[in-house]
C-alpha positions, 0 to 999 in steps of 0.5 A: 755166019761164015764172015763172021767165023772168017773174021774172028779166026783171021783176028785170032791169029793177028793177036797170037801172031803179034804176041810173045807168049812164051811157056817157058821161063826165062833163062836163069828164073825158077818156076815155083814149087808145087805140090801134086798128087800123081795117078797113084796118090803118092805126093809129088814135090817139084823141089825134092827132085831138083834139089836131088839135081834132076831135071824136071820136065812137066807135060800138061796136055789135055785130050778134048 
């Protein structure tokens, strides 16, 4: 069972490590409106505050 743990955890990093995946956009690129609802209930519109000339930073994060 340890083998196989070792093996799957070394071939885990081989593939993160030899990918490029990326959370941000590229330069330039715009990142597609979205519509949500915040912990309140009031709807949040992402292009209302960048039309408005704000900067948008969005935090998803999750706690297992």
């Amino acid at each position: 069972m340890k083998k196989i743990l070792l093996i799957t955890l070394i071939a885990t990093s081989l593939v993160l490590m030899f990918t490029q995946g990326k959370a941000q956009l590229a330069d330039g690129a715009y990142c597609p409106n979205f519509i949500m609802k915040d912990i309140s209930g009031n709807t949040q519109n992402l292009y209302s505050y960048t039309n408005a000339g704000k900067a948008v930073i969005v935090d998803i994060s999750a706690v297992w």
